[in-house]
C-alpha positions as CSV (number, residue, x, y, z in Angstrom):
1,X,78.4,53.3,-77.7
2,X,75.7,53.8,-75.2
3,X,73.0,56.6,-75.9
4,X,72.5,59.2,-73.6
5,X,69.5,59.1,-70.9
6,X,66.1,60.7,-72.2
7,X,65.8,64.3,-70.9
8,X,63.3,65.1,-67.9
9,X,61.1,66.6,-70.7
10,X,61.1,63.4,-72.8
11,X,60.3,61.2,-69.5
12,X,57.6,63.1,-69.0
13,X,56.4,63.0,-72.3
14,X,57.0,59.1,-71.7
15,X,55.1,58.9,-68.7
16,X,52.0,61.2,-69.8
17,X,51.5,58.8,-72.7
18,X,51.7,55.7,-70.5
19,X,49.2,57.5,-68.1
20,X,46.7,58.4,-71.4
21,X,46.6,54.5,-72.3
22,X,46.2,53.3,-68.7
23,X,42.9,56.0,-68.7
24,X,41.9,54.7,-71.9
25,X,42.0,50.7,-71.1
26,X,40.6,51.7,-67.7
27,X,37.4,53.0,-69.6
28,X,37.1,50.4,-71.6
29,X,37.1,47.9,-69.2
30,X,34.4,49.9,-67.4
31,X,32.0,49.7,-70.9
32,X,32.7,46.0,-71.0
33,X,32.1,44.9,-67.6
34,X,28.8,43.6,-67.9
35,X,29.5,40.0,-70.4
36,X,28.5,39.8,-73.5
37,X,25.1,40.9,-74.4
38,X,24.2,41.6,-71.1
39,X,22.3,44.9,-70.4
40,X,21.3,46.7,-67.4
41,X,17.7,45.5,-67.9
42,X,18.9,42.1,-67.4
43,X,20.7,42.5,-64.2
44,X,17.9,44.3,-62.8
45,X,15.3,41.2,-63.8
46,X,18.0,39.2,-62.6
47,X,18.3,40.7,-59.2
48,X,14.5,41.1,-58.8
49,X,14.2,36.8,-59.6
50,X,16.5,36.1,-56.9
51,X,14.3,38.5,-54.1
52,X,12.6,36.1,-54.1
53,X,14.8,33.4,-53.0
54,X,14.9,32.6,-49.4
55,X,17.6,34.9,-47.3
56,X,21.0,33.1,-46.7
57,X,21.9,34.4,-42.9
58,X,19.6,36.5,-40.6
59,X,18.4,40.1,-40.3
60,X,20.4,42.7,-39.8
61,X,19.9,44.6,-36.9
62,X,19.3,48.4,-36.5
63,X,22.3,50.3,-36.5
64,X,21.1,53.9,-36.6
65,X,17.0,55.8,-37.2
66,X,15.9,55.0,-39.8
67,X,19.0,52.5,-41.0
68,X,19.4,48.2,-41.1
69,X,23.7,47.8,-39.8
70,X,24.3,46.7,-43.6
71,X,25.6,49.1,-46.5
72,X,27.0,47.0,-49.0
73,X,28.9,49.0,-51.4
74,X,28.4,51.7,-48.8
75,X,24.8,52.4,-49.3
76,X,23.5,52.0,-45.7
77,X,19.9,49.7,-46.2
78,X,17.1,51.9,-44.9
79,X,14.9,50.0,-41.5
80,X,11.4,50.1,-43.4
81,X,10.5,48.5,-39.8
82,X,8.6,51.8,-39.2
83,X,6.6,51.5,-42.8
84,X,5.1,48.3,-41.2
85,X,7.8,46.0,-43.2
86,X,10.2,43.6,-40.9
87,X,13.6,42.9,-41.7
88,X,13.6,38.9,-41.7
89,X,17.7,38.2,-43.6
90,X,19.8,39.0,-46.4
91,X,21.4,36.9,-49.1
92,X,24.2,37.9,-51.5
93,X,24.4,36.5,-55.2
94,X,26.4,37.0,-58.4
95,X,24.4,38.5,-60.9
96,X,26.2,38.8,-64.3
97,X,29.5,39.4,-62.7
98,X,28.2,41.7,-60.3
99,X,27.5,41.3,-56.3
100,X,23.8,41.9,-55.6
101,X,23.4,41.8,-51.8
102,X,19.7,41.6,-50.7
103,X,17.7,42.4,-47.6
104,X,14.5,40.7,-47.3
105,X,11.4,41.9,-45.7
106,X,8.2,40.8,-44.6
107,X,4.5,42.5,-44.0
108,X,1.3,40.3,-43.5
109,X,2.8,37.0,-45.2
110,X,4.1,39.7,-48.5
111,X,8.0,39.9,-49.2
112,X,9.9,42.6,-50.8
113,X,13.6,42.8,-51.6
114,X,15.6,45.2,-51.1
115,X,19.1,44.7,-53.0
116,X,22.3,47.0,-53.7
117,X,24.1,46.2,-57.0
118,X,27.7,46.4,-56.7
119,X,29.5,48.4,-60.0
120,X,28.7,51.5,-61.8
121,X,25.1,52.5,-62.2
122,X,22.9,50.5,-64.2
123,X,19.9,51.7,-67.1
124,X,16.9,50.1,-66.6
125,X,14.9,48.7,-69.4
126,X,13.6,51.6,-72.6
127,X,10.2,50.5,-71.5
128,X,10.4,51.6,-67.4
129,X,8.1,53.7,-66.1
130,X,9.3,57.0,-64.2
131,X,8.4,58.0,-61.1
132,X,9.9,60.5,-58.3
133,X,9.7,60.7,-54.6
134,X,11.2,63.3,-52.5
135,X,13.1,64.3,-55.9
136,X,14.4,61.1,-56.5
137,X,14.1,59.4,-59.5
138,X,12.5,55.7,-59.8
139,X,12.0,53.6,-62.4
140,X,9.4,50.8,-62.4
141,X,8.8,47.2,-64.6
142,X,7.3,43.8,-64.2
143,X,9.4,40.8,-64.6
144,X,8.2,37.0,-63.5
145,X,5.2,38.3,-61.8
146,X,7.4,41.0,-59.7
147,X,6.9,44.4,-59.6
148,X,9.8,46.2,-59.9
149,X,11.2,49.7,-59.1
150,X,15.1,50.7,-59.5
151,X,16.9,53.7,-58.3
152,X,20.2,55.2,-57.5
153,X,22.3,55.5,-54.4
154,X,25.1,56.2,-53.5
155,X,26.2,55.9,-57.1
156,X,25.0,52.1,-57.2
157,X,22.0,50.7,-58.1
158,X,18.9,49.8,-55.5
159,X,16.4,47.0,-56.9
160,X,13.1,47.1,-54.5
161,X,10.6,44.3,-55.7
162,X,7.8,42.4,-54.7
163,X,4.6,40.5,-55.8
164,X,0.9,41.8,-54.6
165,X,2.6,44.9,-53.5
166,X,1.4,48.1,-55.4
167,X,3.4,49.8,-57.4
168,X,3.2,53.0,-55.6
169,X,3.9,51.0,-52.3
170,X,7.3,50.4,-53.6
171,X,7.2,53.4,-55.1
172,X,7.3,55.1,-51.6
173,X,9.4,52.5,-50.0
174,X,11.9,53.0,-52.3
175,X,11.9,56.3,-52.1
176,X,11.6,56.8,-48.6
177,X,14.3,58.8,-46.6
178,X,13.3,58.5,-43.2
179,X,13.2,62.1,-42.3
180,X,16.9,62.5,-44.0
181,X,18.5,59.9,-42.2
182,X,18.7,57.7,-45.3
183,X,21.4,59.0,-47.6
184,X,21.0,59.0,-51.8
């Protein structure tokens, strides 16, 4: 003898549950994205090693005031053209299982990265420094001879580095919004 179907109560029941362990393996696989001991810290170093790599294709073009026609992940790349820096190409790597896509810029024979780290936000080393422009948050650290500052947009993380650039250059770069027209 068959069994009778499960009421619409128990399918519910059934489908709740298979919801609750979907949501549960979903966050785990979120906490274990980065590999093995890999921390945020290291992606950023990471990231900031390869700014200074030369670009892979050429400059992007401006798209908008105050904006490069490149948002990877959606986070539009600011034109620091009018801070006296010259978008000269972009490059895009793998960084510990994550897409960091770079835009390179040049001021008086000085380069500076600018890079957009796919994936959730990352925490930047214990030992950063903290800084804020227009009420956003930056944190700063040296890696390799690179200066480094990190911050978040658009719910990703932006690496700005350089070497022989002061830190409160980048601080402002980083940090600049171009009269509102670059979103965070």
């Amino acid at each position: 003898m068959s069994e009778p179907p499960p009421s619409p109560a128990r399918r519910r029941a059934g489908l709740a549950c298979g919801l609750g362990v979907t949501v549960v393996a979903l966050g785990v696989s979120v906490a274990f994205m980065l590999p093995g001991d890999v921390t945020g810290g290291d992606v950023l170093a990471t990231t900031a090693g390869i700014q200074g790599l030369p670009p892979e294709s050429g400059a992007p073009a401006p798209a908008a005031p105050g904006l490069l026609a490149i948002a990877p992940e959606g986070v539009p790349v600011p034109d620091l053209t009018a801070r006296g820096w010259r978008p000269v190409g972009v490059r895009q790597d793998r960084v510990h299982g994550r897409v960091a896509t770079t835009v390179d810029f040049e001021r008086g024979g000085r380069r500076l990265g600018y890079s957009v780290i796919s994936g959730p936000p990352l925490d930047p080393p214990a030992m950063a420094r903290r800084a804020a422009r227009s009420g956003t948050l930056l944190r700063s650290f040296d890696v390799g001879g690179r200066t480094v500052v990190t911050l978040r947009r658009g719910g990703h993380t932006v690496v700005v580095s350089a070497v022989g650039v002061p830190r409160r250059a980048l601080y402002d770069l980083a940090g600049w919004r171009a009269g509102g027209r670059v979103p965070f």
